[in-house]
C-alpha positions as a printed NumPy array, in Angstrom:
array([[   0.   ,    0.   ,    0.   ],
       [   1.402,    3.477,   -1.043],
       [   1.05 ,    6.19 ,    1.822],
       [   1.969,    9.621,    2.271],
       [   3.162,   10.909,    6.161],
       [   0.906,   14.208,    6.801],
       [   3.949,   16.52 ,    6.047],
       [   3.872,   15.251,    2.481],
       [   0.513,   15.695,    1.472],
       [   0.76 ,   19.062,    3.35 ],
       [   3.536,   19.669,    0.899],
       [   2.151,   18.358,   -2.023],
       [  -1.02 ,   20.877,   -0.775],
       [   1.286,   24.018,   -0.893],
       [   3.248,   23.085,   -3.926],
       [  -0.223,   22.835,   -5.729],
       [  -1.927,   26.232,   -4.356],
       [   1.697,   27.345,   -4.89 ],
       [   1.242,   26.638,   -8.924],
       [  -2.005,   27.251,   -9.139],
       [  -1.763,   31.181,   -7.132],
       [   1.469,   32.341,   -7.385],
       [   0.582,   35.843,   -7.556],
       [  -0.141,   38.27 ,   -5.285],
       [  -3.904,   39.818,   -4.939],
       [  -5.285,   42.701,   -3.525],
       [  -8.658,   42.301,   -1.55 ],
       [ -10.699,   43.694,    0.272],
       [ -12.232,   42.322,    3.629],
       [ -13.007,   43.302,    7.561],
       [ -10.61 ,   42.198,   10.221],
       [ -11.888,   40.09 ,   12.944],
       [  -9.803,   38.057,   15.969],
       [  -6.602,   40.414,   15.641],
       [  -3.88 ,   39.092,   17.945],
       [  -0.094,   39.526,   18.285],
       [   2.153,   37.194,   19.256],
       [   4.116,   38.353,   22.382],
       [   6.968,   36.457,   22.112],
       [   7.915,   36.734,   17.645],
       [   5.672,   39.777,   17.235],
       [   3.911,   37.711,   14.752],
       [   0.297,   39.39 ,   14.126],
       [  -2.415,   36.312,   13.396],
       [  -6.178,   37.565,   12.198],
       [  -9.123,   36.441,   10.337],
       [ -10.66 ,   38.086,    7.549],
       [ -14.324,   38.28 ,    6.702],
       [ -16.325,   39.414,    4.52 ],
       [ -20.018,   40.039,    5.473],
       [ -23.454,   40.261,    3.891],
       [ -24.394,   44.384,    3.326],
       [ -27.747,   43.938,    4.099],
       [ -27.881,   41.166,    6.651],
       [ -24.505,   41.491,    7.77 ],
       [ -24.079,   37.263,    8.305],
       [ -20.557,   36.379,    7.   ],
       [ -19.971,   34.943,    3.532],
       [ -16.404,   34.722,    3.671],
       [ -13.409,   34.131,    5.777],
       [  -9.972,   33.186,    5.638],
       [  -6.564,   33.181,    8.695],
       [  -4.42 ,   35.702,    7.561],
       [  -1.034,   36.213,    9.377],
       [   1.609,   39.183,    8.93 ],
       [   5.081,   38.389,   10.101],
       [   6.855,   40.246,   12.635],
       [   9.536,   42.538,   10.431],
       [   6.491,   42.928,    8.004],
       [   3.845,   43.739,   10.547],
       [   6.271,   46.767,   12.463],
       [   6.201,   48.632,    9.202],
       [   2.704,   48.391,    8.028],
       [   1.168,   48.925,   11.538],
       [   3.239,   51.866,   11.714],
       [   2.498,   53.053,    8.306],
       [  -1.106,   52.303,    8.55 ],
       [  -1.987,   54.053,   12.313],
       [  -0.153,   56.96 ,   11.514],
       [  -1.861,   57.387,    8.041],
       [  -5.467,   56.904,    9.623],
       [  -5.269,   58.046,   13.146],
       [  -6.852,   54.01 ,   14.102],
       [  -5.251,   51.412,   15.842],
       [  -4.798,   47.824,   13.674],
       [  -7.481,   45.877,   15.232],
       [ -10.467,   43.822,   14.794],
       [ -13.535,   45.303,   12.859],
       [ -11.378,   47.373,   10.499],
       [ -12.17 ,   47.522,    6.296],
       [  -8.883,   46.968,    4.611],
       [  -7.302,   46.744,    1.093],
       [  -4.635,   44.292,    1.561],
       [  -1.991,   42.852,   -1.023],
       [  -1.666,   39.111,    0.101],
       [  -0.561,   35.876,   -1.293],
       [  -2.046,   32.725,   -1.008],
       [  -0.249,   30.178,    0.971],
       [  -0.731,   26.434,    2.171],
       [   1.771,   25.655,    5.233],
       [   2.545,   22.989,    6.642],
       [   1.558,   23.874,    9.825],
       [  -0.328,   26.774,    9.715],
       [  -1.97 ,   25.404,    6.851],
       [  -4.236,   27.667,    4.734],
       [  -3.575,   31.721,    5.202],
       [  -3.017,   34.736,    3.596],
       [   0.268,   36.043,    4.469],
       [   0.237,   39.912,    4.09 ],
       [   2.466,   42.057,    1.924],
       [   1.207,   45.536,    1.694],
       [  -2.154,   47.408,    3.201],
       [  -3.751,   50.833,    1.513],
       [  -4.38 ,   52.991,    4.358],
       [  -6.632,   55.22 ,    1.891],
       [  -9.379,   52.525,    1.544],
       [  -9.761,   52.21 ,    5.501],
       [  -9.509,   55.614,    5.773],
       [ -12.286,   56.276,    3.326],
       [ -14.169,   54.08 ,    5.292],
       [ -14.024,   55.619,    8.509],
       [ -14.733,   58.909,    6.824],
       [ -17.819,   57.071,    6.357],
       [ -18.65 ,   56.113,    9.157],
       [ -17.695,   59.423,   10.817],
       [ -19.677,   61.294,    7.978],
       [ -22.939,   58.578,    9.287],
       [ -22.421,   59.923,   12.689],
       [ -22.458,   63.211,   12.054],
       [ -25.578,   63.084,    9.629],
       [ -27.726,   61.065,   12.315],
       [ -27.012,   63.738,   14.868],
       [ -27.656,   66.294,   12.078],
       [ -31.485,   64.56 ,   11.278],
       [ -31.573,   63.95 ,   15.169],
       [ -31.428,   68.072,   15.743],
       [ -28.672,   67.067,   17.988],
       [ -25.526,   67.984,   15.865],
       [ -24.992,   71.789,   16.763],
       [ -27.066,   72.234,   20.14 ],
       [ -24.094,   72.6  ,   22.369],
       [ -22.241,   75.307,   19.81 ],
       [ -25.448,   77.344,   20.129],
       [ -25.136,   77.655,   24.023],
       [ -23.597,   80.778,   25.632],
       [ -20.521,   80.765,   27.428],
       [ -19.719,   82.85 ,   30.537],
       [ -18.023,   86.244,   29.973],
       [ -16.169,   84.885,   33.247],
       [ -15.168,   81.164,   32.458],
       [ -13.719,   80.364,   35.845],
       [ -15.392,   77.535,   37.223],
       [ -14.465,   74.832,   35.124],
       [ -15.041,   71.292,   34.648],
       [ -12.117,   69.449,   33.728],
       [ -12.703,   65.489,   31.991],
       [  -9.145,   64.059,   32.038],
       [  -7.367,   61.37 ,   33.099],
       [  -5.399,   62.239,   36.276],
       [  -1.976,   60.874,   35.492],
       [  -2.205,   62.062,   31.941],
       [   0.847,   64.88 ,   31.272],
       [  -1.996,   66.77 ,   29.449],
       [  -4.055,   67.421,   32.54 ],
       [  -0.696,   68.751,   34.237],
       [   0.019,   71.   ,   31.683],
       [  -3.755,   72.266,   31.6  ],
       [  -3.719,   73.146,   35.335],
       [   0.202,   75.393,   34.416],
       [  -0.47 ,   77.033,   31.807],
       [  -3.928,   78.201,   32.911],
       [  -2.359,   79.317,   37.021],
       [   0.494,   80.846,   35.453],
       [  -1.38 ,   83.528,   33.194],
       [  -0.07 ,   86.974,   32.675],
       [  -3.006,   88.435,   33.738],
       [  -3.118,   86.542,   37.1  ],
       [  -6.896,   85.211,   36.779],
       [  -7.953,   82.725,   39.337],
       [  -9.462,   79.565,   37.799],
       [ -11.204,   76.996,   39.818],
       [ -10.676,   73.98 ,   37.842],
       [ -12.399,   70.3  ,   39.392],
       [ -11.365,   67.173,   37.822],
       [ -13.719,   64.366,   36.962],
       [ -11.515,   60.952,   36.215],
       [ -11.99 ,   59.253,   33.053],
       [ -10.268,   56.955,   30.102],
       [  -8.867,   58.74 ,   27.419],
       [  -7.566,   55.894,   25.542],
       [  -8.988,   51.929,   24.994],
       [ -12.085,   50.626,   24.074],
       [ -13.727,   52.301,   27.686],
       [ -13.109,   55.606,   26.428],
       [ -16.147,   56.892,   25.544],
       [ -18.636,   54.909,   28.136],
       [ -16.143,   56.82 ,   31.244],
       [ -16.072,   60.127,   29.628],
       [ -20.262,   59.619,   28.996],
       [ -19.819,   58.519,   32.664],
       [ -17.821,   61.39 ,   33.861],
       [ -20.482,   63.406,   32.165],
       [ -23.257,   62.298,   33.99 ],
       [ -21.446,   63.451,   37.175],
       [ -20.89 ,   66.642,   36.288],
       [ -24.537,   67.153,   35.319],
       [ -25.62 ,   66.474,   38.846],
       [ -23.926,   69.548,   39.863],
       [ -24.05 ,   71.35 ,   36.468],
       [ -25.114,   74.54 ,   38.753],
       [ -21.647,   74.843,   40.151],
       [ -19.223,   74.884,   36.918],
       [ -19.129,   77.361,   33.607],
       [ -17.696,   75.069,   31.148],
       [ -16.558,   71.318,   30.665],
       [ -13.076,   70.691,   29.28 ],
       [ -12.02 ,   67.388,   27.434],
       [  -8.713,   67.172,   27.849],
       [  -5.96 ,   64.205,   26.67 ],
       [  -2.755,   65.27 ,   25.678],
       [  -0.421,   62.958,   24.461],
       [  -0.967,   58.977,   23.505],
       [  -0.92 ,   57.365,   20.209],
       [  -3.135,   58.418,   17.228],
       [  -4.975,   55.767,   17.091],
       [  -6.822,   55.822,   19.821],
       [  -8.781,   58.772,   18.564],
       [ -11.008,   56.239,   17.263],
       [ -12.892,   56.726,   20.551],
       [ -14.037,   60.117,   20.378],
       [ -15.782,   59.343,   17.056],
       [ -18.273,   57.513,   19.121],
       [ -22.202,   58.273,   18.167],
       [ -22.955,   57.854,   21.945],
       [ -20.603,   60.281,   23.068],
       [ -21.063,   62.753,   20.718],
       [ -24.959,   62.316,   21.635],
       [ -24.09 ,   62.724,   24.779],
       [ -21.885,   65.644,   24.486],
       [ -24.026,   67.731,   21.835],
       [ -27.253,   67.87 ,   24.556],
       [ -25.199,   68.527,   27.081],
       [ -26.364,   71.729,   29.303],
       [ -22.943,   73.401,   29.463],
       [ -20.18 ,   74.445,   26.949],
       [ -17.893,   71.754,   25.943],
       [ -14.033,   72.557,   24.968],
       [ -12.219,   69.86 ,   23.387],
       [  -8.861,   69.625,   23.542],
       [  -7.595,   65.966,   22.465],
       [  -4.206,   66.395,   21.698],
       [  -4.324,   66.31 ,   17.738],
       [  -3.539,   68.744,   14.873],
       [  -4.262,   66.892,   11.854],
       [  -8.317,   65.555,   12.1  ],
       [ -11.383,   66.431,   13.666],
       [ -13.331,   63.848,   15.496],
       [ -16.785,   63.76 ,   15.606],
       [ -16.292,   65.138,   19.457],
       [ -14.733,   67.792,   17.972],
       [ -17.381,   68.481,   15.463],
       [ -19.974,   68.585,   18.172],
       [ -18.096,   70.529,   21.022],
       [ -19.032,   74.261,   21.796],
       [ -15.1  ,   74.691,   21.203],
       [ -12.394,   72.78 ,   19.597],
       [  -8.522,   73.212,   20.288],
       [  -5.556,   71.125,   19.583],
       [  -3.887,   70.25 ,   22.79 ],
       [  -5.227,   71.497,   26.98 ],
       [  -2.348,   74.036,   26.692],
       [  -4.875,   75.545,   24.003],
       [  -7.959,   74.932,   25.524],
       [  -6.237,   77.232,   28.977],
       [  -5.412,   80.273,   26.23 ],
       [  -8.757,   79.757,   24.947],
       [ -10.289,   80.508,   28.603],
       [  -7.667,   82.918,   29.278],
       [  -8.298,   84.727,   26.506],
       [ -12.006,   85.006,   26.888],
       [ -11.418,   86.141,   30.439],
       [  -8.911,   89.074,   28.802],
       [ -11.464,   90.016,   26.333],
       [ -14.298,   90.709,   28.747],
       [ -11.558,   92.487,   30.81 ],
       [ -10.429,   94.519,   28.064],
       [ -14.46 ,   95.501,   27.52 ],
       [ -14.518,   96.602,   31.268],
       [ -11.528,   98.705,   30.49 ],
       [ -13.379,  100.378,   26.957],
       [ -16.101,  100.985,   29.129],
       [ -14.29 ,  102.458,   31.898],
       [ -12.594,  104.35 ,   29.22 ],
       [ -15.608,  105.607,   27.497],
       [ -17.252,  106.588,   30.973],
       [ -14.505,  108.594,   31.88 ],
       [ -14.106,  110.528,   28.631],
       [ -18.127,  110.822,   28.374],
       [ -17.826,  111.87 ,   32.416],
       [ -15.156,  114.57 ,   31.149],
       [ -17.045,  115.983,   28.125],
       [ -20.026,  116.023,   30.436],
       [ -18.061,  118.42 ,   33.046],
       [ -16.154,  120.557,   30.536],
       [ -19.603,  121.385,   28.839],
       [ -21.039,  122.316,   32.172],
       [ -18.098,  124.404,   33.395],
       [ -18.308,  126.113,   30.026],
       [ -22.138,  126.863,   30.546],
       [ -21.276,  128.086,   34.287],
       [ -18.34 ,  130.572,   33.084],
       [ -21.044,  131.875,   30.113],
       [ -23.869,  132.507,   32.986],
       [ -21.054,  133.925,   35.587],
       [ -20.746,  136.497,   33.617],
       [ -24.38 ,  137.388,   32.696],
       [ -24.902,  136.646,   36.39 ],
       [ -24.206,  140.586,   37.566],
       [ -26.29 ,  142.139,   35.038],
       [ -29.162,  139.417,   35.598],
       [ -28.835,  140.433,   38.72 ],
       [ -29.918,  143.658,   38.64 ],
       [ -31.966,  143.173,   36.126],
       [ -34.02 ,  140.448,   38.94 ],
       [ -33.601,  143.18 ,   41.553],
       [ -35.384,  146.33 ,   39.406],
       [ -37.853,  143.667,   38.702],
       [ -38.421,  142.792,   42.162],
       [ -38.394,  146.272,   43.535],
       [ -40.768,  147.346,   40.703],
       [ -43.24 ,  144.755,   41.879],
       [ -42.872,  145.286,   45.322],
       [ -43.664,  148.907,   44.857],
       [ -46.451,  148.213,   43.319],
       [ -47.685,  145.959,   45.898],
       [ -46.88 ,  148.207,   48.387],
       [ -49.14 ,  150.724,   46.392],
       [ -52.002,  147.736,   46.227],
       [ -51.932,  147.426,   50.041],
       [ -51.904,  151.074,   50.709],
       [ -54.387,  152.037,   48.78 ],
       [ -56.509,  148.669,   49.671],
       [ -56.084,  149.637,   53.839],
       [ -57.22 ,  153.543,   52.678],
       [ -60.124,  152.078,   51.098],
       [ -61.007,  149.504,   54.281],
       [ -60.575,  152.356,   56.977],
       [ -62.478,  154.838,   54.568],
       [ -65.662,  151.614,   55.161],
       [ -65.217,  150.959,   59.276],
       [ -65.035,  154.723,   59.381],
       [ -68.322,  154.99 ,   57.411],
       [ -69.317,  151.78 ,   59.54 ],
       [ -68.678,  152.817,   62.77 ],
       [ -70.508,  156.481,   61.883],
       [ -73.773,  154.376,   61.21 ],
       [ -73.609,  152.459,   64.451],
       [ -72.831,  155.402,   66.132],
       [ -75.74 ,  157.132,   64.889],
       [ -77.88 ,  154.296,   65.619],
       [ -76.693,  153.967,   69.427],
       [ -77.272,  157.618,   69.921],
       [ -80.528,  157.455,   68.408],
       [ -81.333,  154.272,   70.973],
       [ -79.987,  156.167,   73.91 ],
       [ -82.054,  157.151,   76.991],
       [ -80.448,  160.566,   76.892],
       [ -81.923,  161.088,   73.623],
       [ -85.432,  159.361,   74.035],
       [ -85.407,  161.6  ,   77.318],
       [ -85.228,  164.487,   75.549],
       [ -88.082,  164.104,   73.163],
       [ -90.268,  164.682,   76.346],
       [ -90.189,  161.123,   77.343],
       [ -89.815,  159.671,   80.838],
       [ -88.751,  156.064,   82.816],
       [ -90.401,  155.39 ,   85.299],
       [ -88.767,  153.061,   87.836],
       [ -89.767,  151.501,   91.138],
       [ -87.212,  150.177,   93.368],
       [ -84.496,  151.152,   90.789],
       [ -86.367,  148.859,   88.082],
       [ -88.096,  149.829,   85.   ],
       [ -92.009,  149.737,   85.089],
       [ -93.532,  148.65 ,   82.138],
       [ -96.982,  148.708,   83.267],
       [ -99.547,  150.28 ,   85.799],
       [-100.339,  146.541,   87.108],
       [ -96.81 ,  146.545,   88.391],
       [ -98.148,  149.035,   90.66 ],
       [-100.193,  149.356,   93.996],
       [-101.435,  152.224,   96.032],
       [ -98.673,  153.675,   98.175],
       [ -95.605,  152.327,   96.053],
       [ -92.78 ,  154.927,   95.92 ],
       [ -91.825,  155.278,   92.803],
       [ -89.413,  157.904,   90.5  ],
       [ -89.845,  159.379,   87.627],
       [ -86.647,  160.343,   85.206],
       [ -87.118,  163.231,   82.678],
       [ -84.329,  164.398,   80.502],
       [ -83.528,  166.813,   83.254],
       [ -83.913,  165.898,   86.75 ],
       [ -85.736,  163.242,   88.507],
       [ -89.303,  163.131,   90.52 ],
       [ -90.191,  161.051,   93.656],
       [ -93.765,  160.369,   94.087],
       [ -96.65 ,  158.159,   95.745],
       [ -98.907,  156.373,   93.822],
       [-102.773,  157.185,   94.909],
       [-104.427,  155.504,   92.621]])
């Protein structure tokens, strides 16, 4: 019986695929179970390819870059894209098909396109942004107002991170001496946790949202790829609703994340996001100083006008003078005339009155009825009024206008 050991027929396997694919191809396909070897450096994957519309997979295949290969391209490919290599990534990849003996079927990897995985996470991000866009989401926290005084501040960093250090310098050490009051909330800035602490650190700051100004995002430092994080749609949900001003400051020059495109402000690193605060607290000082500026001069203008006006009626002042006194003496003349003239006129009426009532009281006197021939007669030193008043024998006395008469009444 003719028999092959394993190791031929493995051979005769890769000496076949060998003839019959000798070239190399470039494909396209998702990566999926990304690992690296620890001790060789050795990177081992799958790739898939997957259904558009149900997403099941219709394809797969190991794939395996060696070490000296793997150093370059992940280099080359991270730097290009701003993502880590991993799992879940659409990539144009040169490989060759290979049958070995122990590995057995794979596609070793030559070259990788950055472009093509870059074009897809452009995608993605552009899907992101256009959700929150249809969601009425995408510019809510740009359209908040920031405080003229940005001093109470939020800060979303990770507390080790060189970033955060710098942050906290550069914004005590300002020329103008501000006082910030800056209040860290911990979080991940890098690894697949990223965006569910930061969402988490956000949730803590809402509970005392009353107390702070703005939020600051801060990272600093750390590889590129890791900005893959901040292009999260439940972050950037998170942080476009959110009820305060968000500053961004990631540590990146070359893209915008979809953070970025959401955040109230966007700078490169947390030195920038401190001169961004610093400088809005200069510009409302430098307003306070215009307006002190403009009070004074207005204040100035305002006094120079009136001293002008006072010197102009100084020296109309003696002449009005005069002018006020003539007037006054002129009327007081004239009222002097008015109350002469008015106490003439009411003595000239008592006079007349008093006349009358004298004439009347003489007229009314007993002197004067007693001279017409009239008499009193009076009983006791009282008046009689009438004979029944008196009785036979009385002593009574007559009074004429001149002299008096005693006599007894008879009858």
């Amino acid at each position: 019986m003719n028999y092959l050991s394993l190791s031929q027929l493995n051979e005769l396997v890769r000496q076949a695929v060998k003839n019959a694919v000798s070239e190399t191809y470039w494909i396209m396909a998702e990566t999926s179970d990304v690992r690296i070897n620890g001790a060789n450096h050795h990177c081992y994957l799958e790739f898939v390819e997957k259904n558009p519309h149900t997403n099941a997979i219709i394809a797969r295949s190991k794939g395996y870059i060696w070490a000296n290969t793997f150093k370059l391209l992940k280099s080359y490919f991270e730097q290009k894209t701003g993502r880590e290599f991993g799992s879940g990534l659409k990539v144009l990849v040169q490989v060759s098909v290979e049958f070995h003996p122990v590995f057995g079927f794979g596609l070793n990897v030559w070259d990788i396109d950055p472009d093509y995985t870059l074009g897809d996470l452009q995608a993605q991000r552009r899907a992101i942004l256009k959700r929150l866009e249809e969601e009425g989401i995408l510019s809510l926290n740009k359209e908040l107002a920031l405080q003229r005084l940005p001093q109470r501040i939020a800060v979303i960093s990770s507390p080790t991170a060189a970033g955060y250090e710098d942050f906290l310098q550069h914004l005590s050490n300002n020329r103008q001496n501000f006082v910030f009051y800056p209040r860290l909330f911990p979080a991940l800035m890098q690894g697949e946790q990223t965006a569910t602490s930061i969402i988490s650190a956000l949730d803590s700051i809402y509970a005392y949202q009353n107390l702070f100004d703005v939020v600051v995002i801060i990272r600093g430092g750390g590889a590129t790829s890791d900005l893959a994080s901040f292009d999260s749609y439940d972050l950037a949900a998170n942080c476009a609703q959110f009820p305060l001003p968000i500053v961004t400051g990631i540590g990146h020059e070359r893209d915008d994340t979809v953070l970025d495109f959401v955040s109230f402000y966007r700078a490169k690193t947390p030195t920038a996001v401190a001169d961004f605060l610093i400088d809005r607290m200069e510009e409302t000082l430098n307003e306070l100083m215009d307006c002190q500026e403009n009070i004074t001069d207005r204040a100035q203008s305002i006094l120079a006008n009136a001293s002008e006006r006072l010197l102009a009626q100084t020296s109309y002042l003696p002449l009005f003078t005069n002018r006020l006194i003539e007037k006054e003496k002129s009327a007081l003349e004239i009222t002097c005339f008015k109350i002469r003239n008015a106490s003439l006129q009411k003595l000239t009426q008592q006079e007349a009155l008093l006349k009358g009532k004298e004439a009347f009281l003489k007229l009314s006197s007993p002197e004067y009825i007693l001279a017409k021939g009239y008499s009193i007669t009076l009983k006791n030193g009282k008046v009689v009024k009438s004979a029944q008043e008196l009785q036979t024998g009385d002593r009574i006395e007559t009074v004429l206008s001149k002299g008096k008469i005693s006599s007894t009444v008879q009858a």
